[in-house]
N, C-alpha and C positions, 0 to 999 in steps of 0.2 A: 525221669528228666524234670527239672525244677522249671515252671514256668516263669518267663517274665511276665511280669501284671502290667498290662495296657488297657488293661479292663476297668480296674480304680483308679480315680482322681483324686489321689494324694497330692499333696505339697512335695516337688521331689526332691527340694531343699531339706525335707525332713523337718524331724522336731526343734524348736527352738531354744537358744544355748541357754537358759535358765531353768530346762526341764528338771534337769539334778536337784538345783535349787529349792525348785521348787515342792519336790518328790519330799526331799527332806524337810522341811517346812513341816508338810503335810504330815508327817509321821511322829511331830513334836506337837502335835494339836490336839487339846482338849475343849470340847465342846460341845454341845447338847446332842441330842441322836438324831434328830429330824432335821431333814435337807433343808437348810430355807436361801442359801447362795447370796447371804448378807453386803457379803466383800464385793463381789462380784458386781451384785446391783449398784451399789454404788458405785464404783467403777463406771459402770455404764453411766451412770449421773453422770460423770466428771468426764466424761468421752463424749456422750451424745445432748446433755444439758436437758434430757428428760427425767421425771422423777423415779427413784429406784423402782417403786412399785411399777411402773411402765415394765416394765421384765418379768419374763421368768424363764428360767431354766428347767434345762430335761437331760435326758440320754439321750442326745443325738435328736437330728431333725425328725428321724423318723420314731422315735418316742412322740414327738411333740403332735404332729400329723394324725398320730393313731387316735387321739381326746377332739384334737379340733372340731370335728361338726360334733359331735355330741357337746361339748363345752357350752360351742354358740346356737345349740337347738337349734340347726338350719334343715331343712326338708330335700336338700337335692345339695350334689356338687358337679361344678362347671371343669372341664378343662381347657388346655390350652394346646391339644398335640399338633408335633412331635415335642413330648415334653417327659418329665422324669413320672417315673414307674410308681412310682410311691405315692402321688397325689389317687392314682388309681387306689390303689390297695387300703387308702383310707376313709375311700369311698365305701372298696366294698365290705371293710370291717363294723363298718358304722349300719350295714343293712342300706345305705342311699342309693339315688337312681343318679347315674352319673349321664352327664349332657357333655356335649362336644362344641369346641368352636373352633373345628383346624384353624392353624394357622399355615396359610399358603409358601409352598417354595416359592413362587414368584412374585412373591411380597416381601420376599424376605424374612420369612415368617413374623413380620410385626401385626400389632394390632391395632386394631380403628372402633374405638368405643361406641362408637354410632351402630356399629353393626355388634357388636359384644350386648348393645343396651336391647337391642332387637329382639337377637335370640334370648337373652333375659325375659323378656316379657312372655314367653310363650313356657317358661318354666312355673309352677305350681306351689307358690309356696317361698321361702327364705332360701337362700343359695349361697353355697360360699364358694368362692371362682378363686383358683388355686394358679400361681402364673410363674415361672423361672425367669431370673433377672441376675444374671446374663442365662437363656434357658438352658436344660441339659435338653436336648445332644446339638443341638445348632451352638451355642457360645455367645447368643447375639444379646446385646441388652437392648429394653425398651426405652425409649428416652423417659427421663424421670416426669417430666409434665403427661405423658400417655397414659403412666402409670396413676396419677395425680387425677388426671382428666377421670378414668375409669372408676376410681372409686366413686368420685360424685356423680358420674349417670347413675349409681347404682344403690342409690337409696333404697333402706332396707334389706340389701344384703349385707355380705364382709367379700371381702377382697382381699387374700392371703400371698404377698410375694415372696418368694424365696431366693432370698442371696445368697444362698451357701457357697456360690462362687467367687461374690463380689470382692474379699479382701485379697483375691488370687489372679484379680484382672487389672491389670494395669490400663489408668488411663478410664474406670469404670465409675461413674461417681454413683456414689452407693444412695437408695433411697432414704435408708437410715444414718438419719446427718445430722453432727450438731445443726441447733438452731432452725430447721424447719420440720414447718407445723405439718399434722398428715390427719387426713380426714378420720373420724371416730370408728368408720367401718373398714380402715385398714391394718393389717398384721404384717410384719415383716418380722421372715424366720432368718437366722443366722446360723449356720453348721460349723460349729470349732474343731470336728473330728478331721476333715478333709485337710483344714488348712494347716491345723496343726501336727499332722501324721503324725502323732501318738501313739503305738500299739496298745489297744484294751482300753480306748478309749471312746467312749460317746459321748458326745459333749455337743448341745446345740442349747439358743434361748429363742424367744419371742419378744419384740417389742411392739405396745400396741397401749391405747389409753387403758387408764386404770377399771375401767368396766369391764373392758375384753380380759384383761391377764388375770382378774379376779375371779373371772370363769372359768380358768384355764387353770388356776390354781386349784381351784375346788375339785377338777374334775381330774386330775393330775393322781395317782396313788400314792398317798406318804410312802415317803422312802427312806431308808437307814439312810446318815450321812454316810456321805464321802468325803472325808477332811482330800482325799487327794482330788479327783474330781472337781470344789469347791475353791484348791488352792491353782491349778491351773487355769480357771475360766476367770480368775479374778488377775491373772496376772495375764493371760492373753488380751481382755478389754482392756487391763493398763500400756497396753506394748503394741500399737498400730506399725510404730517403725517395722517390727519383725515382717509383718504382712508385706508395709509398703517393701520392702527390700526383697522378702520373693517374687511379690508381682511384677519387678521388675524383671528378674533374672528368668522367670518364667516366660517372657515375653521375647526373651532373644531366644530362649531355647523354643519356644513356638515357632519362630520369624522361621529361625535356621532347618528346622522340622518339615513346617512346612514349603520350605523351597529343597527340602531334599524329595518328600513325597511328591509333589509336583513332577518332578524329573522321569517318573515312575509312569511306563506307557497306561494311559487307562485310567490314572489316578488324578482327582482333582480335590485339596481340600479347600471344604469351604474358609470362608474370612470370619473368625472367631476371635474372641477376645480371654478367654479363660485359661485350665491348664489341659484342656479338651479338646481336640480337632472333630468336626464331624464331615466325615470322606467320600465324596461319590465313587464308585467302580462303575468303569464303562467299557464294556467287552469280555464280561466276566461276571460269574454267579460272585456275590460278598461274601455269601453266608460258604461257599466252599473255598472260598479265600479265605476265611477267616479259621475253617476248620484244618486246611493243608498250614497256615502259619503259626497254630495250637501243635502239629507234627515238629514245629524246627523251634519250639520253645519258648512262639511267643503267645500272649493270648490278648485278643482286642475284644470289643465288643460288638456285636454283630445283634440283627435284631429278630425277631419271628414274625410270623403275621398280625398278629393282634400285638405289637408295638409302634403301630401307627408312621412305620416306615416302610420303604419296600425293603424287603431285608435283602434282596436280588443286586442292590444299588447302593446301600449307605453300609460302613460301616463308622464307626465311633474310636478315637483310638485317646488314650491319655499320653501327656504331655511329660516326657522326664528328660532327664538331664542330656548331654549332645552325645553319650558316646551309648548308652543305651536307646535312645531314638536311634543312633543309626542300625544298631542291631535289629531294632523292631521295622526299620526302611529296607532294609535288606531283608528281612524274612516276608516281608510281603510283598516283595518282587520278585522274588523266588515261588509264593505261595503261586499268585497270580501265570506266573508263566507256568508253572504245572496244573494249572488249571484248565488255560486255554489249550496248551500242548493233548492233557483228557480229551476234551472237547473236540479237538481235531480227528482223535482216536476212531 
């Protein structure tokens, strides 16, 4: 049985109508062998009014992640849980001692720099504090001034935000924006894989002053070009319309999503802004919820003990179009009542 994926956060709008275009482009190009994403960079000039070199690109966010602390020589990485899985895993690649600053459910899980700056201080050394904006699995974004404030308590670290959601949240104003200025110790990552649901595609950059990306460069692996690769991320920085136009269409299919889960005894999703719900279960195991609605074909994301949720209580589901949400609304009202029905057993 072929599963439905509510597991990834694709764009469910799909790829964008100049992919052909662009495909073919790419296969009429000759040009040096070493990646340097020339087009691109500048693109982002003409989009965010920062110098090209302010960029680099990678394979995806999580290429970019894997160099980070070693790039910026920093001694420890901060997080931000319930937050994405990969800020981990770049930790532990790097050999660092990773540090915690839950952020609280009944906060909202927002942050308050005053206490981010605190438990900073009791850390040893250079730190780079890794943050999701809007984050994974909550969808919440931090207000851009939080974000702003946090870097300046934090002299002498880096402050890494990750938008890979941002051009898929309607309504979300991105920290990386024309025309304003961002502290020297801040990175903002962007993920073109998600938004642009590309199959075989990884595709993420970094913007950040020319000191930081020149680190990132160096410590980056030369890589064979990609005329394809190359000709896509220079046409995705050219074409915000594509984005603005899913995040909106995303946002009714949320709205409509979430008031059909809502309906569903037990289920509460939270208020998100992304193409992500993240879903309390109340009256029932999640993670055996999530495993009876893997049996009727769909597959959501559910969490383990060491993903800094209770995995008893949340699940994570992705956001697609109205007639595939309701298939994945209906299989977890079915999963959920053969749950509790066990449970009665």
């Amino acid at each position: 049985m072929e599963l439905l994926d509510f597991r990834s956060n694709l764009n469910p709008e799909g790829p964008p109508p100049w992919l052909a275009e662009a495909e073919e482009a790419a296969r009429t190009q000759s040009a040096p062998a070493v990646s340097g994403f020339r087009k691109a960079k500048e693109a982002c000039f003409r989009r965010f009014s920062f110098s090209p070199d302010c960029f680099v690109f990678g394979e995806g966010v999580n290429g970019l992640l894997s160099v980070l602390p070693r790039a910026l020589g920093v001694d420890a990485v901060l997080i931000l849980p319930p937050t994405y899985s990969g800020f981990q895993r770049a930790a532990a690649a790097a050999g660092l001692p990773l540090h915690l600053h839950a952020a609280r459910e009944e906060d909202g899980y927002t942050l308050r720099p005053g206490s981010l700056r605190a438990d900073m201080a009791r850390i040893s050394g250079r730190a780079l504090v890794f943050l999701g904006r809007p984050n994974n699995p909550a969808g919440v974004p931090l207000p851009i001034e939080t974000v702003i404030e946090a870097a300046r308590v934090l002299p002498g670290h880096f402050l890494c935000v990750d938008e890979s959601y941002v051009e898929l949240s309607e309504g979300v104003e991105p920290v990386l924006a024309r025309g304003r200025r961002l502290p020297d110790n801040l990175l903002v990552l962007r993920s073109l894989t998600k938004a642009l649901a590309i199959p075989d595609l990884h595709l993420g950059f970094v913007g950040a002053s020319r000191t930081v990306t020149r680190r990132i460069e160096d410590a980056l692996e030369l890589r064979p070009r990609s005329p394809r690769a190359e000709e896509i991320a220079f046409r995705a920085v050219s074409d915000p319309r594509f984005f603005e136009t899913s995040a909106a269409r995303i946002a009714g299919y949320r709205a409509r999503f979430a008031e059909r889960l809502s309906r569903i005894p037990g289920v509460k999703p939270e208020t998100g802004f992304a193409n992500f719900l993240l879903v309390r279960i109340q009256g029932a195991d999640a993670r055996k919820a999530a495993a009876a609605a893997r049996e009727r074909g769909v597959d959501f994301r559910d969490y383990a003990e060491d993903d800094y949720l209770d995995g008893r209580r949340w699940l994570r589901t992705a956001v697609r179009k109205d007639e595939d949400n309701e298939k994945a609304a209906t299989a977890l009202e079915a999963a959920l009542r053969e749950v509790r029905e066990a449970g009665k057993a």
